[in-house]
C-alpha positions in Angstrom: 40.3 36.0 118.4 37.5 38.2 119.6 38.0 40.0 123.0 35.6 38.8 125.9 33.4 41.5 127.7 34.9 40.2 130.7 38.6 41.5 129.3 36.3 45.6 128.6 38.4 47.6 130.8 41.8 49.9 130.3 43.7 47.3 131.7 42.7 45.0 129.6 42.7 46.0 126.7 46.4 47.1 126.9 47.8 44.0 127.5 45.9 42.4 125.0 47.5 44.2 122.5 50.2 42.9 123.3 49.0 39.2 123.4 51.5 38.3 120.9 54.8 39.6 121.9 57.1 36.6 123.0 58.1 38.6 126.9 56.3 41.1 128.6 56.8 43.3 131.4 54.0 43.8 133.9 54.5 45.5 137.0 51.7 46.6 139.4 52.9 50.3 141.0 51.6 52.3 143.6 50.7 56.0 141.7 53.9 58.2 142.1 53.5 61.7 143.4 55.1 63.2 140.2 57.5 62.5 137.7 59.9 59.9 139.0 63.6 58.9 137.2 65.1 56.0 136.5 68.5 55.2 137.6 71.2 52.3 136.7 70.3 49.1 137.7 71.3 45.3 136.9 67.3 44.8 135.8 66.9 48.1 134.5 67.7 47.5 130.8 64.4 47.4 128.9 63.5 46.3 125.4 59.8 44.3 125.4 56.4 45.9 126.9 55.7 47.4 130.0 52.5 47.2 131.6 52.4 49.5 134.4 49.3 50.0 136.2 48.1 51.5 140.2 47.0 48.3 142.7 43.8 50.1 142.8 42.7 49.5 138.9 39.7 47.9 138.8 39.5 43.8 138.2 43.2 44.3 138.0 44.1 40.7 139.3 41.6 38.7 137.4 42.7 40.9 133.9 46.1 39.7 134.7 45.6 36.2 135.4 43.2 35.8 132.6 45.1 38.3 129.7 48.0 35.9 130.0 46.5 32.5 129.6 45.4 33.7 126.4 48.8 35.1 125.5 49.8 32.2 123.0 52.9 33.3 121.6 54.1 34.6 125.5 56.8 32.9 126.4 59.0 34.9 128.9 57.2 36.5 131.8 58.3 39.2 134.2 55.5 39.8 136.8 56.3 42.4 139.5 53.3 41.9 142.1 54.9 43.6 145.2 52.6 46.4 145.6 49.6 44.4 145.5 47.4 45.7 148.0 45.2 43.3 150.4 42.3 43.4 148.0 43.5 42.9 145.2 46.0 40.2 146.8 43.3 38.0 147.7 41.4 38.5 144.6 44.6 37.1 142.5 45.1 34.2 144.9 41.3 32.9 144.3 41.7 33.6 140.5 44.8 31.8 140.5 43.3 28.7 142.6 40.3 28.6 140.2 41.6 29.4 137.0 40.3 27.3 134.2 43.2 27.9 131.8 46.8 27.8 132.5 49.8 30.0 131.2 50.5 27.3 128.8 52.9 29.2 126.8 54.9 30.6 129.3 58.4 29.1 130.0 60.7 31.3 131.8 59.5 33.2 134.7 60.6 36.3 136.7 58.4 37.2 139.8 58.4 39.5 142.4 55.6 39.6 144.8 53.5 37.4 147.9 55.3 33.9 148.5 51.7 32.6 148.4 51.3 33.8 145.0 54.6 32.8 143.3 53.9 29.2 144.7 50.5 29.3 143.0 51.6 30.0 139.7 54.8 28.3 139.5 52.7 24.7 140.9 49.3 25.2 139.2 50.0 27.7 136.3 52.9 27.1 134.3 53.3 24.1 132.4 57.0 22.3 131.9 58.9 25.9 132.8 62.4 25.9 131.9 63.7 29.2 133.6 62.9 30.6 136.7 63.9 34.3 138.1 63.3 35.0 141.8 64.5 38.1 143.7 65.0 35.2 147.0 68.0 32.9 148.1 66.7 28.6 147.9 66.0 28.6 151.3 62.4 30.1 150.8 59.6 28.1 150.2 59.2 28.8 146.7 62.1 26.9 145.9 60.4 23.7 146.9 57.6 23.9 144.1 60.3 25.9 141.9 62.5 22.3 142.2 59.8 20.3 141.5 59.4 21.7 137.6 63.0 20.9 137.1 63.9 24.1 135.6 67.7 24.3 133.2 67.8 28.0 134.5 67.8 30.0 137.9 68.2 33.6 139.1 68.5 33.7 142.5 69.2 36.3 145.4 71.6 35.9 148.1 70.8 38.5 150.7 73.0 39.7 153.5 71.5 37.3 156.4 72.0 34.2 154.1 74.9 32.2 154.7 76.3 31.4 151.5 77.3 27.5 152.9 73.4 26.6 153.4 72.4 28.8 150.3 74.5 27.0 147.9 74.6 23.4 148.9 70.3 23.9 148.4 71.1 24.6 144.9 73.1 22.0 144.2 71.0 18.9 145.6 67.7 20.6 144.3 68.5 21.7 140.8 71.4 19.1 139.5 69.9 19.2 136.5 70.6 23.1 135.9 72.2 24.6 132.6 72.7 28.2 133.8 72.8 29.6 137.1 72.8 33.3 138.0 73.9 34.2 141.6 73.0 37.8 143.0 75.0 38.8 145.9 76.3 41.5 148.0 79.4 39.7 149.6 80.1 37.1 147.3 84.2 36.2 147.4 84.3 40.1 148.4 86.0 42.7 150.6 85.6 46.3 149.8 89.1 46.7 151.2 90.9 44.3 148.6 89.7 46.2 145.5 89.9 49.5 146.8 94.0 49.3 147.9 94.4 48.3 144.5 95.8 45.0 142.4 99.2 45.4 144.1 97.4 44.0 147.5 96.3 40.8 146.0 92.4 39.3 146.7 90.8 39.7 149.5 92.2 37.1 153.0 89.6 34.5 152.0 89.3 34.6 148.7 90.5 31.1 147.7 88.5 29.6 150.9 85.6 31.5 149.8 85.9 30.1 146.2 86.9 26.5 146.8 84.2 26.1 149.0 81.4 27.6 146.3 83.3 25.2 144.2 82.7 22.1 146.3 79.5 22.8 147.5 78.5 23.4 143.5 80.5 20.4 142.3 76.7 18.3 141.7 75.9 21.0 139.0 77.5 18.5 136.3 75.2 19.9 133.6 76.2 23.8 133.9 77.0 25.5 131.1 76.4 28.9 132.2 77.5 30.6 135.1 77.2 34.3 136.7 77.8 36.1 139.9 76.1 39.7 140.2 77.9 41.8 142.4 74.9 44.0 143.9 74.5 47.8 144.3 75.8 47.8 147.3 79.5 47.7 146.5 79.4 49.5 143.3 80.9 52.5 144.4 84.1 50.5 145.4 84.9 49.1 142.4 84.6 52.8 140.3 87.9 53.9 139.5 90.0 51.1 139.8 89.4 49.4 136.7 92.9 47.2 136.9 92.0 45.9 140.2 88.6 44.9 139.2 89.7 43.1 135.8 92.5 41.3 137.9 89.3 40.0 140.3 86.9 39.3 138.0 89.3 37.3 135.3 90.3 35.0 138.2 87.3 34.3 139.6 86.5 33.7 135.7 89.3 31.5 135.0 88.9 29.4 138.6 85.4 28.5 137.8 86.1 27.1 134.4 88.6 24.9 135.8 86.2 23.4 138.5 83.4 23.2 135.6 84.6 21.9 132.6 81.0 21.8 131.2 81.0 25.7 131.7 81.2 27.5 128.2 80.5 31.2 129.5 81.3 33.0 132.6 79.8 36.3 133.5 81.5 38.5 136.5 80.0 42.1 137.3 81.1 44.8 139.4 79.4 48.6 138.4 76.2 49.1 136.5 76.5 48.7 133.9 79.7 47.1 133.2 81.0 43.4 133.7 83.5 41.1 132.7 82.4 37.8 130.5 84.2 34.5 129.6 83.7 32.6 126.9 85.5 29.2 125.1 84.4 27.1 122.3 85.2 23.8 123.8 84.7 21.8 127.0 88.0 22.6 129.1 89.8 25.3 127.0 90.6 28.4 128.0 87.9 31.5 129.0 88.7 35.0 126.5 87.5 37.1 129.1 85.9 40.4 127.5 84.5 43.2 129.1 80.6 44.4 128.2 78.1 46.8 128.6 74.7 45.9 130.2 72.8 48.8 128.1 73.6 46.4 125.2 71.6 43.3 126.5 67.8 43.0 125.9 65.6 42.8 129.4 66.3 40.0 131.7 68.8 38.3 129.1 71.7 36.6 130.7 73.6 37.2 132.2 71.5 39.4 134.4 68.3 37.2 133.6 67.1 33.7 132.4 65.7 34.5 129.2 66.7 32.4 126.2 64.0 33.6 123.4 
């Protein structure tokens, strides 16, 4: 397929040459001052194409919008939009609204960015998605159109402000129909304290509360098959050095979530980058062989620290 004149710019041309990878990486940066380094992160590991490119590039939004609906073979997406400037904001909004071909190919989605944009290509872009990946709890308003597609797998945020009681009771009456789930939080069924005395002081006070009641509120998943909790950054430190303690927590929060989900055939518990604790049986209701793995080993956004399947 011959390239259009409207695709003849740098921009362009590098992601076209990547039209037919099957996942791409394209994240819009602000140009660094110098040489900058990458550090540990849950999202960090990287194995597909990187397009990296200043908010300033000329046509930028419209390249983007456009390179990808002719991606044919593209089916995972990782779009990192948050340093769109005004501009260029606007610009993608009205190429997105106008568009005359859709990301057809694209089925799994991760996207950081504008609310206003998300909602535009997850309701007018994508058609029959099956994954989505958002760095936001449910209660935003992208979760209404995100609902709407009927996805079998979410990534979602739980920030510090969210209650988990409202957070996970939207899952659970807007995606029934989900296969895997992937919750990202910094205080999920967690007290610094708990791990850091050591395995002799048991789980933290409210453990079981906490844990029955993400159990009952999650009890209208009857479909899941998958399920992870992502401890976040913010505790790593806490768990370093006290490897008994943390395989003690993680295997029982492992083992008490495949007894509430017999439909469950792997768990997935981290604690620090890039380690975590996995569960995995063979048949509906046995019993988890809970392993520990490396992150560095996974491809980009591949569970459990991502919805992609391909």
């Amino acid at each position: 397929m011959r390239v259009s004149k409207r695709f003849n710019s740098e921009f362009a041309d590098s992601i076209w040459r990547v039209r037919l990878k099957m996942a791409l990486t394209i994240k819009i940066i602000p140009k660094p001052p110098g040489p900058t380094r990458i550090t540990g992160s849950w999202q960090n590991a990287a194995d597909f194409p990187r397009q990296e490119h200043t908010k300033d590039h000329p046509r930028m939004a419209s390249s983007i919008v456009k390179a990808i609906s002719y991606m044919t073979q593209l089916r995972y997406l990782d779009l990192d939009a948050e340093e769109l400037g005004t501009r260029q904001k606007n610009k993608m909004i009205e190429f997105l609204q106008n568009s005359p071909r859709k990301w057809s190919s694209v089925k799994g989605l991760r996207f950081i960015g504008p609310g206003v944009i998300s909602k535009l290509i997850v309701r007018d872009m994508l058609i029959e998605p099956d994954a989505f990946h958002f760095d936001a709890g449910p209660s935003y308003s992208i979760f209404e159109s995100a609902a709407k597609q009927c996805p079998k797998r979410l990534h979602l945020t739980l920030d510090w402000g969210d209650p988990q009681a409202d957070t996970t009771q939207l899952v659970s009456e807007r995606f029934s129909q989900l296969e895997w789930l992937t919750i990202s939080s910094s205080n999920l069924f967690y007290e610094a304290n708990a791990v850091q005395q050591g395995p002799q002081q048991g789980f933290p006070p409210n453990f079981d509360g906490d844990i029955d009641y993400f159990i009952e509120v999650l009890a209208g998943l009857l479909h899941l098959q998958r399920l992870c909790i992502i401890h976040k950054t913010t505790i790593q430190d806490d768990f370093i050095g006290k490897e008994e303690a943390t395989k003690k927590y993680c295997q029982e929060i492992v083992q008490r979530l495949g007894l509430a989900f017999p439909t469950l055939r792997r768990v997935a518990v981290t604690h620090y980058w890039p380690f975590y604790y996995v569960g995995i049986r063979d048949e509906v209701g046995g019993i988890f062989k809970v392993n520990k793995a490396n992150a560095k080993d996974l491809r980009r956004c591949e569970w459990p620290v991502g919805v992609r399947d391909d």
